[in-house]
C-alpha positions as protocol buffer text, in pm:
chain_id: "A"
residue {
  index: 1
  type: UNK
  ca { x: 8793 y: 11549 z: 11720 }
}
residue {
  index: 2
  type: UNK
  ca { x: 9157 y: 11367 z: 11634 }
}
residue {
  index: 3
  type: UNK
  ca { x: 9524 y: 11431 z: 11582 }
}
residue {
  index: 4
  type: UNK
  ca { x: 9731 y: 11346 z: 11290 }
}
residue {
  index: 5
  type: UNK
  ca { x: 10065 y: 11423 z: 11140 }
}
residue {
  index: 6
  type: UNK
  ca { x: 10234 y: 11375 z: 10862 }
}
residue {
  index: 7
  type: UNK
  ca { x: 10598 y: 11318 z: 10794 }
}
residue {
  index: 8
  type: UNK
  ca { x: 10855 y: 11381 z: 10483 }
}
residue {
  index: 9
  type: UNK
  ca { x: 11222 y: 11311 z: 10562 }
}
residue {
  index: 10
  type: UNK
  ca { x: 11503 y: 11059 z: 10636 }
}
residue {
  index: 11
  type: UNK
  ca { x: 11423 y: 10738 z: 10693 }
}
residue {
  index: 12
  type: UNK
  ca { x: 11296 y: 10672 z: 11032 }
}
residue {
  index: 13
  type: UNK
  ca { x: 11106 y: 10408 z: 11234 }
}
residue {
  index: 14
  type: UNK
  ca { x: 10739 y: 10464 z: 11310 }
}
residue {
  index: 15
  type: UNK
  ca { x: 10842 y: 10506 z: 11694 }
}
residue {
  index: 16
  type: UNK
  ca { x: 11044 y: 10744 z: 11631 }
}
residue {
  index: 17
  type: UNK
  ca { x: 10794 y: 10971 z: 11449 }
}
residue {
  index: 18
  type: UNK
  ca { x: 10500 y: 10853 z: 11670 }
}
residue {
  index: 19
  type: UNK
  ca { x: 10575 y: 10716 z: 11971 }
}
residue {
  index: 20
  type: UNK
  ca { x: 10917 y: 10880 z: 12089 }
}
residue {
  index: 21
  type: UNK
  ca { x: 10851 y: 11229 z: 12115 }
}
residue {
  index: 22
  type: UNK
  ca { x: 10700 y: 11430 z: 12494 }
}
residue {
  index: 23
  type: UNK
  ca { x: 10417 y: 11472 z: 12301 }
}
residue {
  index: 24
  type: UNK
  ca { x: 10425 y: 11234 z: 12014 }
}
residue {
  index: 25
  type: UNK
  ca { x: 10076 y: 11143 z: 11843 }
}
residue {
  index: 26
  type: UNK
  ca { x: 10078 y: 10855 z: 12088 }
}
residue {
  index: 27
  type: UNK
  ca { x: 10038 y: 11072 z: 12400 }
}
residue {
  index: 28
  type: UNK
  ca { x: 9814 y: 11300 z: 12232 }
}
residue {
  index: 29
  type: UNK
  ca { x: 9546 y: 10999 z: 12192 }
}
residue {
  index: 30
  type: UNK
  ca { x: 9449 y: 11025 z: 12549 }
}
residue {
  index: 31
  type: UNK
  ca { x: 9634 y: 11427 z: 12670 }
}
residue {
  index: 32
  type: UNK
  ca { x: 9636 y: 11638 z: 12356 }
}
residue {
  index: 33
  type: UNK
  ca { x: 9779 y: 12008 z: 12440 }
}
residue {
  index: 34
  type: UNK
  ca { x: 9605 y: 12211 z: 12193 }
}
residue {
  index: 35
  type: UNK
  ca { x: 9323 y: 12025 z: 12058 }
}
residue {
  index: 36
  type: UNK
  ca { x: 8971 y: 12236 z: 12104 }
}
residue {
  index: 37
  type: UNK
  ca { x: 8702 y: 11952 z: 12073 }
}
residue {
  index: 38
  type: UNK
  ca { x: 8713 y: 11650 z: 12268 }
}
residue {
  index: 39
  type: UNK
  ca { x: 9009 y: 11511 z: 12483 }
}
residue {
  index: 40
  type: UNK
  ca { x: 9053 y: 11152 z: 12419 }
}
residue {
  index: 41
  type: UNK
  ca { x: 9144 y: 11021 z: 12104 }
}
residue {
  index: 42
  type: UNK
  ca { x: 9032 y: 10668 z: 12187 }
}
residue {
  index: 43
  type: UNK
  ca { x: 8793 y: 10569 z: 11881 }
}
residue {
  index: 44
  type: UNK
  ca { x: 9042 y: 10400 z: 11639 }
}
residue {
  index: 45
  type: UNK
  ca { x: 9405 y: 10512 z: 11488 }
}
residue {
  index: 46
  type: UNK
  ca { x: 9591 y: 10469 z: 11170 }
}
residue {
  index: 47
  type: UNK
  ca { x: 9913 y: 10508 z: 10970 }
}
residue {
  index: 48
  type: UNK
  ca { x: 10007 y: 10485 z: 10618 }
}
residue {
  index: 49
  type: UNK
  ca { x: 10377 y: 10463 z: 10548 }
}
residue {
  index: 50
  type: UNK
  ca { x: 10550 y: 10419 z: 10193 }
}
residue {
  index: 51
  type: UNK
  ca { x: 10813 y: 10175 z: 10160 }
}
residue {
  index: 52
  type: UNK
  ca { x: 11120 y: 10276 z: 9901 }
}
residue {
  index: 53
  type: UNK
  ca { x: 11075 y: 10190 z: 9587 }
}
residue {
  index: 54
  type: UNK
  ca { x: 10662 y: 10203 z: 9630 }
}
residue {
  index: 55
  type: UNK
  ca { x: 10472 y: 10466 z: 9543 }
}
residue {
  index: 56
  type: UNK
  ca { x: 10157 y: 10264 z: 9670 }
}
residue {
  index: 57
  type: UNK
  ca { x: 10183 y: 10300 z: 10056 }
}
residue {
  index: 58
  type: UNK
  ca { x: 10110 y: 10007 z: 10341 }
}
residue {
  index: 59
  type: UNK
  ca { x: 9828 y: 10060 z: 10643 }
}
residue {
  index: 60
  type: UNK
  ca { x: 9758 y: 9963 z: 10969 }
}
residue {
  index: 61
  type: UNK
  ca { x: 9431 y: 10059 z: 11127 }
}
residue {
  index: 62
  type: UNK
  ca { x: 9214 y: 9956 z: 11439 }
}
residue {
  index: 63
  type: UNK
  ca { x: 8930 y: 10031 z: 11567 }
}
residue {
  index: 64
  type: UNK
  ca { x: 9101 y: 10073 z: 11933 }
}
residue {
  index: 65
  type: UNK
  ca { x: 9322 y: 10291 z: 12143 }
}
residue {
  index: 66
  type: UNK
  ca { x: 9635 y: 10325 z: 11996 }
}
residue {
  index: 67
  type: UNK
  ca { x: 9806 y: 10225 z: 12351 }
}
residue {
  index: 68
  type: UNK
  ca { x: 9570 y: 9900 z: 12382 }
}
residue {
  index: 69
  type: UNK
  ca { x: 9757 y: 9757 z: 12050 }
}
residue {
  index: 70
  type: UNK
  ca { x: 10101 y: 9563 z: 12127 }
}
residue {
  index: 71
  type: UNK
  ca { x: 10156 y: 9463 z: 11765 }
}
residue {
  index: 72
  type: UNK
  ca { x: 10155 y: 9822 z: 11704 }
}
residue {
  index: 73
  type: UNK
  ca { x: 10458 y: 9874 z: 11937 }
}
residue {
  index: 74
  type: UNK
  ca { x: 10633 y: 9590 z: 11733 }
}
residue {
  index: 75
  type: UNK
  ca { x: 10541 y: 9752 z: 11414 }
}
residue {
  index: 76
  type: UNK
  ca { x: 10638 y: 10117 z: 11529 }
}
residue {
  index: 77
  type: UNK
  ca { x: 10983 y: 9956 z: 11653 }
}
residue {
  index: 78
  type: UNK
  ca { x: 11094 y: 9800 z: 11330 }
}
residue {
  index: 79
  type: UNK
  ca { x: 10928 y: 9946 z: 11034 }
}
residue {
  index: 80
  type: UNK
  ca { x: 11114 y: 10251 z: 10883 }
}
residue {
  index: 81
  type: UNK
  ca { x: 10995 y: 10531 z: 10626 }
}
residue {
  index: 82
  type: UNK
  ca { x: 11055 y: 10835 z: 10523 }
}
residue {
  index: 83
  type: UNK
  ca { x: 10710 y: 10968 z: 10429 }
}
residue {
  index: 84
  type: UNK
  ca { x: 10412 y: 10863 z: 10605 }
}
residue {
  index: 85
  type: UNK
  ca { x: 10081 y: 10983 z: 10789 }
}
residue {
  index: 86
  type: UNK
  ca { x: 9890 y: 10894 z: 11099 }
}
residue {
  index: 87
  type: UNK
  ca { x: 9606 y: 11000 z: 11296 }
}
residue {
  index: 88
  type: UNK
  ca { x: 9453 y: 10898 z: 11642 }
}
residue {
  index: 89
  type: UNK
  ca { x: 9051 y: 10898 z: 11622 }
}
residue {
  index: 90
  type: UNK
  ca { x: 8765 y: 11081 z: 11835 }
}
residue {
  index: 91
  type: UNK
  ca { x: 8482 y: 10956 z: 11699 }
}
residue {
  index: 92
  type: UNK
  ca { x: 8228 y: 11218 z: 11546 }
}
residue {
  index: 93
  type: UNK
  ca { x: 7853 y: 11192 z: 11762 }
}
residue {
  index: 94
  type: UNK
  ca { x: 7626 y: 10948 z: 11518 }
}
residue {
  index: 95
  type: UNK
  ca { x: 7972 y: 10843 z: 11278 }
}
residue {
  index: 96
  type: UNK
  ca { x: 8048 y: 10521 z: 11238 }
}
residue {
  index: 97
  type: UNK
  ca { x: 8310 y: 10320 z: 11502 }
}
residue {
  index: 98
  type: UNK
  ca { x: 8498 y: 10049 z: 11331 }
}
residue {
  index: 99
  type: UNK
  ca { x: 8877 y: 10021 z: 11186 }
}
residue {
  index: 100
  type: UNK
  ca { x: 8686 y: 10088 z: 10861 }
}
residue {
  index: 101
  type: UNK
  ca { x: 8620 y: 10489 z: 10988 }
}
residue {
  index: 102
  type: UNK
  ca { x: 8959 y: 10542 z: 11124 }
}
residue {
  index: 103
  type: UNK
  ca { x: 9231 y: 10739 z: 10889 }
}
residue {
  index: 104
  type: UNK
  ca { x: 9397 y: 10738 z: 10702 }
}
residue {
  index: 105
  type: UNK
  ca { x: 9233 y: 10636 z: 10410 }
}
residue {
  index: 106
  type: UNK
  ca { x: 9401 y: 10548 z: 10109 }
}
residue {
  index: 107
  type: UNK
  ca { x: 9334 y: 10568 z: 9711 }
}
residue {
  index: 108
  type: UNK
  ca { x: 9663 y: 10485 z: 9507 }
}
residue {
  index: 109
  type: UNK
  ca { x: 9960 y: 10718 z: 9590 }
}
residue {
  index: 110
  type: UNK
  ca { x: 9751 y: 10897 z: 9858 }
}
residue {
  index: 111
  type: UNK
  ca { x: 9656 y: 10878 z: 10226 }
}
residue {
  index: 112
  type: UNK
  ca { x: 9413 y: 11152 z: 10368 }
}
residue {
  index: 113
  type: UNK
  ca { x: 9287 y: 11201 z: 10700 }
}
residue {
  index: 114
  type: UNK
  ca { x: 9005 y: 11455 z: 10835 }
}
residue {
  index: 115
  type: UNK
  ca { x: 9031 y: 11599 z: 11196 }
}
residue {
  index: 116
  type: UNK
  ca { x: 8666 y: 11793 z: 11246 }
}
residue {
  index: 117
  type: UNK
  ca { x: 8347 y: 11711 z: 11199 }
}
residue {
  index: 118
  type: UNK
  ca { x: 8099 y: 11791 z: 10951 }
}
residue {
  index: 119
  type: UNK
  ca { x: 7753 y: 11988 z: 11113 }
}
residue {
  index: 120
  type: UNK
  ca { x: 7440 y: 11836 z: 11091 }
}
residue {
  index: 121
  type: UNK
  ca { x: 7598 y: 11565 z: 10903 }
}
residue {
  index: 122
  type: UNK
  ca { x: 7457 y: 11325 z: 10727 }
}
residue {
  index: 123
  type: UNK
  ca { x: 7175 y: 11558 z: 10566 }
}
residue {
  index: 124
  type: UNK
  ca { x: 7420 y: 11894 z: 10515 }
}
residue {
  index: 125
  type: UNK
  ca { x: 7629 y: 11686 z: 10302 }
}
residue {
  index: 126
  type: UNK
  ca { x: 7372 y: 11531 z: 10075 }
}
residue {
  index: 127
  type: UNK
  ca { x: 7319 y: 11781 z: 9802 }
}
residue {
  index: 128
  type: UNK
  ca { x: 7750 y: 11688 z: 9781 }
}
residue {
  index: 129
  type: UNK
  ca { x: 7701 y: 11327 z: 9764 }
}
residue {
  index: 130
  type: UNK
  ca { x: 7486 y: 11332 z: 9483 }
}
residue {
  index: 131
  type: UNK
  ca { x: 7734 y: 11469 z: 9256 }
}
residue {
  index: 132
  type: UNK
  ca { x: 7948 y: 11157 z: 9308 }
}
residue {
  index: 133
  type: UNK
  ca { x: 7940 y: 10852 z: 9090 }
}
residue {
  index: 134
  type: UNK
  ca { x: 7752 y: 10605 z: 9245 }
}
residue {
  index: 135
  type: UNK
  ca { x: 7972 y: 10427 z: 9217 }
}
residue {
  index: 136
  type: UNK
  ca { x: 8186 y: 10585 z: 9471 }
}
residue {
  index: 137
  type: UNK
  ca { x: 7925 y: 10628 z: 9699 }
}
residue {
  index: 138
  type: UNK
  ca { x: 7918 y: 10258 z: 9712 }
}
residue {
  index: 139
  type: UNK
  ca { x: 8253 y: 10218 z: 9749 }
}
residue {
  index: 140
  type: UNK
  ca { x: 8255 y: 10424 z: 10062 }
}
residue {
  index: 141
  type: UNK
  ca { x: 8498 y: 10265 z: 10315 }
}
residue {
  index: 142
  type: UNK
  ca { x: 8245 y: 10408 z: 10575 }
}
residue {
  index: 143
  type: UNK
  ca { x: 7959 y: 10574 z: 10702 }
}
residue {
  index: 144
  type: UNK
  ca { x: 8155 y: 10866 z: 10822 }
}
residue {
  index: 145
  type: UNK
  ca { x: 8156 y: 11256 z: 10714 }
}
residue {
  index: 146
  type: UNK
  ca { x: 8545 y: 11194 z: 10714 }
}
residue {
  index: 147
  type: UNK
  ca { x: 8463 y: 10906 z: 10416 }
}
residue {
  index: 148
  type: UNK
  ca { x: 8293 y: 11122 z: 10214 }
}
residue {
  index: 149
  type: UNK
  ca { x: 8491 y: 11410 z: 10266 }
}
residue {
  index: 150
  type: UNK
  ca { x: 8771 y: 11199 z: 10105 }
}
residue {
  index: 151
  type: UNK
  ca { x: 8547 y: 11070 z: 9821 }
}
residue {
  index: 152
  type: UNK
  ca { x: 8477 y: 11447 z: 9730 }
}
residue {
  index: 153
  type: UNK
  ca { x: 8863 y: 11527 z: 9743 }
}
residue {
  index: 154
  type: UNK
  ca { x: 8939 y: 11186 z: 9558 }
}
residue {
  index: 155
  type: UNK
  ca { x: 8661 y: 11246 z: 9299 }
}
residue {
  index: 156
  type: UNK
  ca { x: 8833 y: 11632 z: 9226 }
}
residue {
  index: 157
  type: UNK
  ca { x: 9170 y: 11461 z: 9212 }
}
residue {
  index: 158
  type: UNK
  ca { x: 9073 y: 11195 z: 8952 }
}
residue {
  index: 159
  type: UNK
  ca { x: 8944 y: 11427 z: 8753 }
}
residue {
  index: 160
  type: UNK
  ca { x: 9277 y: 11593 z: 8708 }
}
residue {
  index: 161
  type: UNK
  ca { x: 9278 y: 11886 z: 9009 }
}
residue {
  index: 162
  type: UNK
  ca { x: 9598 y: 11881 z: 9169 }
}
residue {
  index: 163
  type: UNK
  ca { x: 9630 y: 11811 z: 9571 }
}
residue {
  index: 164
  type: UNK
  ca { x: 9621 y: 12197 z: 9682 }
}
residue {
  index: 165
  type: UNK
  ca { x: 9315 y: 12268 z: 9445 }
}
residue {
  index: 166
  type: UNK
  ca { x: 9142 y: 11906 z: 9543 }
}
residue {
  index: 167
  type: UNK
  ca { x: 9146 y: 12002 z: 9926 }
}
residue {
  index: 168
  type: UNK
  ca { x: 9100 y: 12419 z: 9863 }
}
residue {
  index: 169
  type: UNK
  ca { x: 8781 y: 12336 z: 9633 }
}
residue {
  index: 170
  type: UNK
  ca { x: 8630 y: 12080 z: 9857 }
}
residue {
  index: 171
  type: UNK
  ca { x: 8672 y: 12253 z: 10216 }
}
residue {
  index: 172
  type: UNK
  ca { x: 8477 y: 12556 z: 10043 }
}
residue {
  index: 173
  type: UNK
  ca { x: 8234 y: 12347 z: 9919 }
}
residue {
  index: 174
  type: UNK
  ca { x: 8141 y: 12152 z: 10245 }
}
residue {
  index: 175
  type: UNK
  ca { x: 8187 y: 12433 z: 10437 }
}
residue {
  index: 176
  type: UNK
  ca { x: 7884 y: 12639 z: 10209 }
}
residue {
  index: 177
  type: UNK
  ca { x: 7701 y: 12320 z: 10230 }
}
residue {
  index: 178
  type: UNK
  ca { x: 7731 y: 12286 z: 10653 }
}
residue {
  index: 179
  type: UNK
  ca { x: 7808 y: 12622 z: 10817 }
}
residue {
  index: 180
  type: UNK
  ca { x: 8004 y: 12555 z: 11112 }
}
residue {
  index: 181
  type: UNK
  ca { x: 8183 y: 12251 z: 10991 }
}
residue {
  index: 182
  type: UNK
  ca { x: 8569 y: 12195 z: 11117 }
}
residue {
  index: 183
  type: UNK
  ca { x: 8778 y: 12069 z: 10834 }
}
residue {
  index: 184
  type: UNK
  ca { x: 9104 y: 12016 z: 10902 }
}
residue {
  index: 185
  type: UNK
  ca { x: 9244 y: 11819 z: 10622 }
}
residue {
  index: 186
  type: UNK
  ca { x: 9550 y: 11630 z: 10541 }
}
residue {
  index: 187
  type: UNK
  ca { x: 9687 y: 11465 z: 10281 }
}
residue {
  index: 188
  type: UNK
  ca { x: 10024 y: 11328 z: 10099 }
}
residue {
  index: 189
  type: UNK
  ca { x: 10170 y: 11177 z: 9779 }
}
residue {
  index: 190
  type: UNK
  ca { x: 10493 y: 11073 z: 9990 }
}
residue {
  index: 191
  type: UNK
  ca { x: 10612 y: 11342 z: 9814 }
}
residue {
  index: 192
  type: UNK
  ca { x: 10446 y: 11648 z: 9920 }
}
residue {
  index: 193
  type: UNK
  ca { x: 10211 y: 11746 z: 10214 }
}
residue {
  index: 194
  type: UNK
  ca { x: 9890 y: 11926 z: 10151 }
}
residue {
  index: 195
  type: UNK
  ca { x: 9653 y: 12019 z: 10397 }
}
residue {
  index: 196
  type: UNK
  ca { x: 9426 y: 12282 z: 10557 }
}
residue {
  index: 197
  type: UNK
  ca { x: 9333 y: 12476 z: 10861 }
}
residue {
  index: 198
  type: UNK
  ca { x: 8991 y: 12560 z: 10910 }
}
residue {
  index: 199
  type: UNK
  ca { x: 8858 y: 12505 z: 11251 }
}
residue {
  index: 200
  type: UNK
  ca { x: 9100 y: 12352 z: 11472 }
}
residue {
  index: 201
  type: UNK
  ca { x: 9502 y: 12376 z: 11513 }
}
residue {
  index: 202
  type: UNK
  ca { x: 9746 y: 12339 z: 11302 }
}
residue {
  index: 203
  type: UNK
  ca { x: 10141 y: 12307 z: 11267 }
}
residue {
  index: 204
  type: UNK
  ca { x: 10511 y: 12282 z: 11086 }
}
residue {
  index: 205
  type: UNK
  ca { x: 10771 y: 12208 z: 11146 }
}
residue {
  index: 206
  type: UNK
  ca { x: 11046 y: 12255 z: 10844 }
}
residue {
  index: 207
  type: UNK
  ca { x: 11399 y: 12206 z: 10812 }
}
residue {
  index: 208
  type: UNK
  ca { x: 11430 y: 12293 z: 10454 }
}
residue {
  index: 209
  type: UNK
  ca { x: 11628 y: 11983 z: 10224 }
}
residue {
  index: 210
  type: UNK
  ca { x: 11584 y: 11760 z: 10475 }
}
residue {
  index: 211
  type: UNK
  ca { x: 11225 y: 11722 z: 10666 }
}
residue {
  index: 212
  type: UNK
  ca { x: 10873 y: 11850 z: 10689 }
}
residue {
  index: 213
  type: UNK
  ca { x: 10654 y: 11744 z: 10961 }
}
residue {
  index: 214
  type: UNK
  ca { x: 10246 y: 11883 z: 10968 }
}
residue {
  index: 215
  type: UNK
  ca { x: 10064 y: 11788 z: 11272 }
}
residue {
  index: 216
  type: UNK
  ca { x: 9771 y: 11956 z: 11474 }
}
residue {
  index: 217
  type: UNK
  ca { x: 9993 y: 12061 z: 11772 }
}
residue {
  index: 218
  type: UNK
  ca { x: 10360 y: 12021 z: 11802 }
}
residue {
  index: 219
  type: UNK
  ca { x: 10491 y: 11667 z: 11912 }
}
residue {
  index: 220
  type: UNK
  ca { x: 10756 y: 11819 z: 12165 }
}
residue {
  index: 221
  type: UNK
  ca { x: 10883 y: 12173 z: 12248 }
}
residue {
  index: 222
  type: UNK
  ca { x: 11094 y: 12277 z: 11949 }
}
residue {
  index: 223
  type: UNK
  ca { x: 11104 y: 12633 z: 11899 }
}
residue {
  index: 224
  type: UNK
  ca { x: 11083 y: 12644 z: 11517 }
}
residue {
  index: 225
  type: UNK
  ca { x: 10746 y: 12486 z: 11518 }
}
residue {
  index: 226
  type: UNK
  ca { x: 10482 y: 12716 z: 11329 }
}
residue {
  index: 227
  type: UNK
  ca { x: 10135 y: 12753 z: 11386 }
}
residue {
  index: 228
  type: UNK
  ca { x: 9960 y: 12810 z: 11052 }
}
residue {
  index: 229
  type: UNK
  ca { x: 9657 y: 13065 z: 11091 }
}
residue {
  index: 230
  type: UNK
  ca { x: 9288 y: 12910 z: 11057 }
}
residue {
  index: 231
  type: UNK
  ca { x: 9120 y: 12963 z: 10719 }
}
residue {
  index: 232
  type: UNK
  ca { x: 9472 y: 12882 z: 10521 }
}
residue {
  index: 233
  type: UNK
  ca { x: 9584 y: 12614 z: 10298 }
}
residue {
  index: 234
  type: UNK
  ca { x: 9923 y: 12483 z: 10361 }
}
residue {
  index: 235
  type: UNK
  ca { x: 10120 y: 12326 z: 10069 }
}
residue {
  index: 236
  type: UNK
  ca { x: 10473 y: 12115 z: 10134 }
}
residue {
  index: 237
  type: UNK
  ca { x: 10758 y: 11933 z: 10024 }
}
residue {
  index: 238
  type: UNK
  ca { x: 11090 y: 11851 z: 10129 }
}
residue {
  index: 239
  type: UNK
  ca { x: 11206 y: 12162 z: 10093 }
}
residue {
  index: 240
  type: UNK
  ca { x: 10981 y: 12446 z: 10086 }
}
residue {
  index: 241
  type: UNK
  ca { x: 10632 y: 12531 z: 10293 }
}
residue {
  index: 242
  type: UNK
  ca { x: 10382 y: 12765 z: 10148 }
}
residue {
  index: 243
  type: UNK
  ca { x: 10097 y: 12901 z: 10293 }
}
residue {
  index: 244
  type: UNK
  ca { x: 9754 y: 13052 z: 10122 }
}
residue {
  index: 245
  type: UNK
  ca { x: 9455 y: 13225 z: 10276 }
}
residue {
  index: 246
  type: UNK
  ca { x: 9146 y: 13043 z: 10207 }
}
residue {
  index: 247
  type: UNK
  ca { x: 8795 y: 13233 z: 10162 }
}
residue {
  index: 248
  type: UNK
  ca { x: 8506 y: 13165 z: 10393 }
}
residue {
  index: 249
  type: UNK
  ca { x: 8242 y: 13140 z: 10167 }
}
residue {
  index: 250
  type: UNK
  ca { x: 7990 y: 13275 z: 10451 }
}
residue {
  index: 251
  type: UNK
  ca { x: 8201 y: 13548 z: 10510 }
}
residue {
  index: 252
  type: UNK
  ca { x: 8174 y: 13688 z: 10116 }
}
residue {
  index: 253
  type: UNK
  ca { x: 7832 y: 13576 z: 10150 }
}
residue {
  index: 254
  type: UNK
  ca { x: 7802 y: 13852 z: 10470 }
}
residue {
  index: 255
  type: UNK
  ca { x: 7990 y: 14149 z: 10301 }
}
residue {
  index: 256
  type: UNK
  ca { x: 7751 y: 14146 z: 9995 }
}
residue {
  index: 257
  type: UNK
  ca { x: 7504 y: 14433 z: 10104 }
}
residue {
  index: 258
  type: UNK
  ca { x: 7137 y: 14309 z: 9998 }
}
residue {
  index: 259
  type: UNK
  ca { x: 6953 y: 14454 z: 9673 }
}
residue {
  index: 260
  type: UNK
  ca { x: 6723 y: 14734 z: 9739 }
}
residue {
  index: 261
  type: UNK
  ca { x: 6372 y: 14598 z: 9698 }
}
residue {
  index: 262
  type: UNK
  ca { x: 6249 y: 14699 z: 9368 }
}
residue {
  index: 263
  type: UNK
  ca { x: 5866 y: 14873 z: 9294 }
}
């Protein structure tokens, strides 16, 4: 349903990251290699970028293609960072369209970015939403499963969870709440990368001490590129990569025998 990528490293310019590569994020708007829903990526795009010295990073988001934007191309040629993360959109059916929907979206220090789709969204996800302040429901950035997917992650990490437990807690959650759901997840500090694989692909690439890159499918043909298995929680910095199964809820659910009936 989208591509993203995130980036830890040297200093680099947002072409380089996005727009340079065989199969940079760019080209993967409109002829993704791996992606198993959808095939354009043509509903909206976004990046988040920190600047040095800022732990609050900058946006840019539209509601179009990422090709059909020339002040992107400006922006990718001269802006520089060396932590960042951007996604290209494929709308969910019924979500909303607008710059407002497209990742990443941003609270503080973080960015965060969904690629899947929630299943029978909007009712699946309503038991979920009424554990939120209200206030955060109103504050919603949009009518999207992806927004409220990030207010349930937010709402864990203001309350004191750290990033790995924010995103490992909510994907169980939604994914008890709406069987079937894909909920790829992504988020950074611009100092680590978290994120998850259930449902779709995912990849690193790591060159321990000096970058990290996670992205659904590799951006060109490097052969230390790793695929991380579905169900699994990735967590990443500059120098290490760690990896951690995640439990299908459904799954437990499945290997509990049922209770004999009692007389």
């Amino acid at each position: 349903m989208c591509r993203h990528l995130a980036y830890l490293g040297p200093q680099e310019s947002l072409g380089t990251l996005l727009v340079a590569p065989a199969h940079s994020l760019y080209r993967q708007s409109w002829a993704p290699r791996r992606q198993r829903y959808g095939t354009v990526n043509a509903d909206g795009f976004g990046v988040g970028w920190y600047a040095e010295g800022d732990a609050v990073p900058g946006r840019y988001r539209r509601a179009g293609p990422i090709w059909g934007d020339q002040s992107f191309a400006d922006l990718a040629r001269v802006v520089r960072s060396g932590a960042l993360l951007a996604a290209v959109r494929d709308a969910t059916v019924g979500g909303a369209d607008g710059e407002a929907a497209a990742a990443p979206f941003a609270a503080g220090r973080w960015l965060f970015s969904h690629n899947g789709a929630v299943a029978k969204w909007p009712r699946s996800l309503a038991p979920l939403a009424a554990t939120l302040p209200a206030a955060d429901l109103l504050s919603l950035e949009a009518r999207c499963d992806s927004a409220l997917v990030w207010a349930l992650v937010l709402n864990r990490l203001r309350g004191g969870d750290d990033e790995s437990q924010a995103l490992a807690d909510t994907v169980v959650e939604v994914a008890e709440a709406a069987p079937g759901s894909r909920l790829n997840l992504l988020l950074t500090n611009g100092e680590t990368i978290t994120a998850t694989a259930w449902g779709d692909t995912l990849w690193y690439l790591a060159e321990p001490g000096r970058r990290t890159v996670v992205a659904s499918e590799p951006y060109d043909d490097d052969p230390h590129w790793q695929e991380v298995p579905d169900r699994t929680l990735l967590a990443a910095s500059r120098t290490d990569v760690l990896l951690t199964p995640l439990k299908d809820p459904h799954e437990h659910m499945a290997s509990v025998p049922p209770k004999e009936p009692t007389t």
